[in-house]
N, C-alpha and C positions, 0 to 999 in steps of 0.2 A: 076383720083379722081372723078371726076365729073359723068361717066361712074358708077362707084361702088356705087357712092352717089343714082343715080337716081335708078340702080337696088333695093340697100336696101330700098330705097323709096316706088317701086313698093310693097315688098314684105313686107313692111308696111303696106300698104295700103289693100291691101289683108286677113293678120293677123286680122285690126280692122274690116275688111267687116266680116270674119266669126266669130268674137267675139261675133259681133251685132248680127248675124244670133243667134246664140246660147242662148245669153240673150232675143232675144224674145220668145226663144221657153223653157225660165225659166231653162237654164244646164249653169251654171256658172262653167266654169274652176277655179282651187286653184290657189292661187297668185303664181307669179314666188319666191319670195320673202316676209317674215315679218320680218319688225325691230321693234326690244323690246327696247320701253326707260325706261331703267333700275332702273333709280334713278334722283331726279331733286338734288342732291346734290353732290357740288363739292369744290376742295381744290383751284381753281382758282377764280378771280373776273372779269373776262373779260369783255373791255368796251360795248362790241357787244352783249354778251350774250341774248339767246334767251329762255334758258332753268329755269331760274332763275324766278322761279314762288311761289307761296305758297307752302310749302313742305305737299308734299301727303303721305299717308302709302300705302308706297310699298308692290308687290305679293311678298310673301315671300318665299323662296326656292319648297317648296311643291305645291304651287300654280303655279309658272311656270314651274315647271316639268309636270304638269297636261298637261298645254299648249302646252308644246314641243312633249307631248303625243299624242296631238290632231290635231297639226299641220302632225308630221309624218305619223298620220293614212289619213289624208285628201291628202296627196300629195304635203304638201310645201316640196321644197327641200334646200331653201338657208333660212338661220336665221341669221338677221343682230341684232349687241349690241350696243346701244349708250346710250350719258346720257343728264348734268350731266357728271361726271366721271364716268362709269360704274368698275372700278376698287378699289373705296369705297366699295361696296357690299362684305362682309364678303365669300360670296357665287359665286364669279365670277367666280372661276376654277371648283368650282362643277358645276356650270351649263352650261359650255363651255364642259364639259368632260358631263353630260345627254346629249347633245344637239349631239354632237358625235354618243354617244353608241343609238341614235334612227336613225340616219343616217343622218345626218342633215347637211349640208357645214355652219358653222360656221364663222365668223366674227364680228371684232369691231372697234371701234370709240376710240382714248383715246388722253388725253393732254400727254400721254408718261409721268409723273411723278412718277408713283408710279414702272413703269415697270422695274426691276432688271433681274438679273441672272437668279434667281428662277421662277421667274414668266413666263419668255421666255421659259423655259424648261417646265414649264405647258403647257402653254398656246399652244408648239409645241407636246407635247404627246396627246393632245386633238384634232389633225391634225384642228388646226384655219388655215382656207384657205388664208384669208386677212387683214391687219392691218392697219389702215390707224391712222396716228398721226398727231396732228395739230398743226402746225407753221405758225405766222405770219405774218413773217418779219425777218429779221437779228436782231441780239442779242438784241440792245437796243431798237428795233422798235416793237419785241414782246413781247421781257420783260413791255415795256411800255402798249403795249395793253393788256396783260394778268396779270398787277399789281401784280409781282412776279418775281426777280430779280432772280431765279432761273431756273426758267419754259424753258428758251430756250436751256440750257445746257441738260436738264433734257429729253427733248423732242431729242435732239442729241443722247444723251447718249442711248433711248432708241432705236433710230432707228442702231445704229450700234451696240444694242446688239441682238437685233431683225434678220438683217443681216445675222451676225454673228452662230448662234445658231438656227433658225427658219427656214422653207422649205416655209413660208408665203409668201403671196405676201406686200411688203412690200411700202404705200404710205405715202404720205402728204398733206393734205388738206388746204389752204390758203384760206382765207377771206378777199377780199379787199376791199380796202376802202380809203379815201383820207392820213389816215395816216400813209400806208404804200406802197400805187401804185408807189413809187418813188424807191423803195425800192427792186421791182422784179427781177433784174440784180441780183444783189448784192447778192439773196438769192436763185433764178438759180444756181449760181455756186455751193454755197453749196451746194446743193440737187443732181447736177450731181456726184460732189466730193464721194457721200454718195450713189451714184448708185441705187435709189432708182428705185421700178419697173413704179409706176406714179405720177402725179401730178394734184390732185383735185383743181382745181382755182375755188371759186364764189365769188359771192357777197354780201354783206350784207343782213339778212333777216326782214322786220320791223316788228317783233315781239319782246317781253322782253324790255330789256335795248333799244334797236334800236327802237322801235317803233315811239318815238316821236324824235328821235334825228338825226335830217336832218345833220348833220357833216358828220354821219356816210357814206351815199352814195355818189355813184360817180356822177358827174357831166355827161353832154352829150358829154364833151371833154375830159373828163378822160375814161368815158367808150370805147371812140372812140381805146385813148392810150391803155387800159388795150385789146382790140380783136388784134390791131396791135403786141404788144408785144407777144399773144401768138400764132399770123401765124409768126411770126420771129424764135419764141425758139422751136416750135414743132417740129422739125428737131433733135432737140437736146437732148431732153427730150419730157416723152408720157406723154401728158398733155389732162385733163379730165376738161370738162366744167360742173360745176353745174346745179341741173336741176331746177334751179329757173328761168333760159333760155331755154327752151327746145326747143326753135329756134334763131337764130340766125340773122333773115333777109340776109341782103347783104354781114356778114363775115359767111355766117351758111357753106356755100360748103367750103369755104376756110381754116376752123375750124377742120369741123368736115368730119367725112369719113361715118357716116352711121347717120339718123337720130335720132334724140332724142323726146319723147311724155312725159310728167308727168305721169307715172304711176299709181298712187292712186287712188284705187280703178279699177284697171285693172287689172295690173301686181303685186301688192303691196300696202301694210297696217300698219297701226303702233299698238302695243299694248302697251297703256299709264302703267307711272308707277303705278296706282293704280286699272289696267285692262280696262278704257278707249279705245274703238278701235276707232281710226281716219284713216284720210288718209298718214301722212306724219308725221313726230319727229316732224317736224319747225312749223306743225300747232299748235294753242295755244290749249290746253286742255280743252275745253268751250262746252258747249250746242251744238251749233251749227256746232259744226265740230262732234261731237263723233256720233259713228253710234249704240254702242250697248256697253256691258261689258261684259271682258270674264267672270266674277263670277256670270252673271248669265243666259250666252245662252252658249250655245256651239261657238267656233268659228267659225263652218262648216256655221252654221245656222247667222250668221253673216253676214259673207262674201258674203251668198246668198241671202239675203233678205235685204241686206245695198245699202248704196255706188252710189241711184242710179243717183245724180246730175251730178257723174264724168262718168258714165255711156252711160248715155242718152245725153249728152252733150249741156244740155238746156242751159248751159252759149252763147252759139254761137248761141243762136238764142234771149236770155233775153236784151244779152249786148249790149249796144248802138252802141259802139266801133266794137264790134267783128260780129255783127249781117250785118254790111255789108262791113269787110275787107277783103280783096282778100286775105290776107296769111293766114287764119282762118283754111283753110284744112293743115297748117303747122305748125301754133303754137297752137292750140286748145285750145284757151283761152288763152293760158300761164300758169307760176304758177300762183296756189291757195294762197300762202302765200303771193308772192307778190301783192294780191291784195289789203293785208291789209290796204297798202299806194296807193293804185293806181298806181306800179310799175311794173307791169307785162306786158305791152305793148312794143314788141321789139325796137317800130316803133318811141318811144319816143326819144327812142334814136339813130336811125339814119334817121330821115327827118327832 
C-alpha cells in the first residue's frame, strides 16, 4: 500500500510541476470534470443543508444545452448534476440525454425520492455512468436529519431500483456528524446488503444551515473514531473520503491508496444555478468565490483567464498556518469551504 501510495505521490507531483509549467506559459488544459448545480430547490429540509440559499433563476434548458455545447467543443469529458434535488427540473432527462448525444460521461447527486421505474430506464438509456444517493444514517437517524419520515425508504427504494435496471455505477454519500457517527455499523450492513459499488463518507460543510451551528461537527474524538471506523470497514466495502480532506495527516496512507488534492480550479469547476462559475457546489455563491458567468463569456475564456488563487497557490504562502507547515506540499491549504469556519486544517484534529 504504502509502495503504490508513494508512486501515485510521485506522479502527483510531476502532474502539478507541468501544470505549473503550462500556466506560466498562459495554455491552460480543460478541466477533467464540471458539475452543474442545477437547482437550489428541493423536496427535502435537511438539518445540514448547504444548498438552501435565496432561490435564483435557473439556466433554462436552451441555455444549458449552449453550455454542454461548449464544454464538448473545449474538451471537458465528465459532466457532473447536483442540486438542491436536481430531479425537480422538468428538464432533467433532456439534459442528461443532450449531455450524451455531445459525448459527455454523465452523472448525478439525488436524495433518491423522486427516482421510480421510469426514471431509472431514462436515466440508463442516456448511458448516466454514476449515481450517487444520499443516506444518513439508518431509518430513524436519517429520517430525523432529512425531516421526512419518508426519505430513507425512498432513497432504498431508489438504490435497488437503480441496481436492478441501470449498468451505473451505483454509490451513497454519508454526511457525518455527531448525530449520526454512532450509527455507521448499523448502516454499513445495509449498504453491503445493497451491494452498492461505493461509499462517499464526509463531513459536515459550514456553509447554509451548518454555518453557525457547532452541533453539527465532529469533535477531535469523534473525528479520531469516524478515520478508525473506516481503516476497519474498507475491507469490506469501497469506501471514498470527501474531498473537504484532501489529506489526511497520520490516517492519510492507512485510508487512502493514491493521493487526494482539491481540484477547483485545476481539474474542475462549478457552473452555479444562475450561470455563476465557482470553484466547487459547497462554495456559497457570493462575490468572492464566483470567477465569471457563463451568459456572458464563453466558458473556454473562463476557465482561462479565472481561478488564479487556486492556481498560484498564494494561500500557502498568505496563511499564517500553512506558510510554515511541513505537510503544506500534502494538503495544499486544504479545503476552501472548510475555511469558512476555520476547519480545514488536518492537524486540528490529530495533535
Amino acid at each position: 500500500m504504502n509502495f503504490y501510495y508513494s508512486i501515485s505521490k510521485l506522479r502527483q507531483k510531476l502532474l502539478l510541476k507541468n501544470i505549473e509549467i503550462l500556466y506560466r506559459r498562459n495554455k491552460i488544459n480543460p478541466p477533467n470534470f464540471v458539475v452543474w448545480d442545477s437547482t437550489k430547490r428541493c423536496n427535502l429540509d435537511c438539518i445540514h443543508c448547504g444548498s438552501q440559499e435565496n432561490q435564483q433563476k435557473e439556466l433554462n434548458t436552451k441555455e444549458i444545452e449552449d453550455v454542454l455545447d461548449q464544454l464538448a467543443s473545449f474538451g471537458v469529458r465528465n459532466f457532473q448534476i447536483t442540486g438542491g434535488e436536481p430531479l425537480l427540473r422538468e428538464d432533467f432527462i433532456e439534459v442528461v440525454n443532450y449531455a450524451a448525444k455531445k459525448g459527455l460521461n454523465t452523472s448525478f447527486a439525488s436524495n433518491g425520492y423522486y427516482i421510480d421505474e421510469d426514471k431509472v430506464k431514462s436515466v440508463s438509456k442516456a448511458n448516466v455512468s454514476l449515481i450517487q444517493i444520499s443516506i444518513d444514517g439508518i431509518k430513524e437517524v436519517h429520517n430525523s436529519i432529512r425531516k421526512n419520515q419518508e426519505s430513507f425508504d425512498k432513497a432504498i427504494n431508489a438504490i435497488e431500483l437503480l441496481k436492478k435496471h441501470s449498468d451505473a455505477k451505483i454509490g451513497v454519500s454519508t454526511v457525518v456528524m455527531p448525530q449520526n457517527i454512532d450509527t455507521l455499523g448499523q448502516l454499513e450492513g445495509t449498504l453491503i446488503s445493497l451491494n452498492i459499488d461505493f461509499w462517499n463518507i464526509g463531513t459536515v460543510m459550514p456553509v447554509g444551515k451548518a454555518k453557525d451551528n457547532t452541533s453539527l461537527f465532529l469533535s477531535k474524538e469523534q473525528f479520531s473514531c469516524l478515520m478508525r471506523f473506516i481503516i476497519d470497514s474498507k475491507k469490506a466495502i469501497n469506501i471514498e473520503i470527501g474531498e473537504n480532506f484532501p489529506y489526511l495527516g497520520k490516517w492519510e496512507k492507512a485510508i487512502r491508496r493514491t493521493p487526494k488534492i482539491c481540484p477547483i480550479g485545476i481539474f474542475s469547476c462549478c457552473i452555479g444555478v444562475n450561470g455563476h462559475i465557482r470553484g466547487c457546489p459547497d462554495q456559497p455563491d457570493t462575490d468572492y468565490y464566483r470567477e465569471g458567468n457563463i451568459q456572458t463569456e464563453t466558458f473556454k475564456e473562463i476557465w482561462e483567464k479565472a481561478f488564479e488563487r487556486y492556481r498560484n497557490r498564494d494561500i500557502l504562502r498568505e496563511d499564517k498556518k500553512c506558510s510554515v507547515c511541513n505537510h503544506k506540499s500534502n494538503c495544499f491549504g486544504g479545503c476552501w469551504v472548510m475555511r469558512e469556519n476555520n476547519l480545514q486544517c488536518i492537524l486540528s484534529y490529530t495533535e
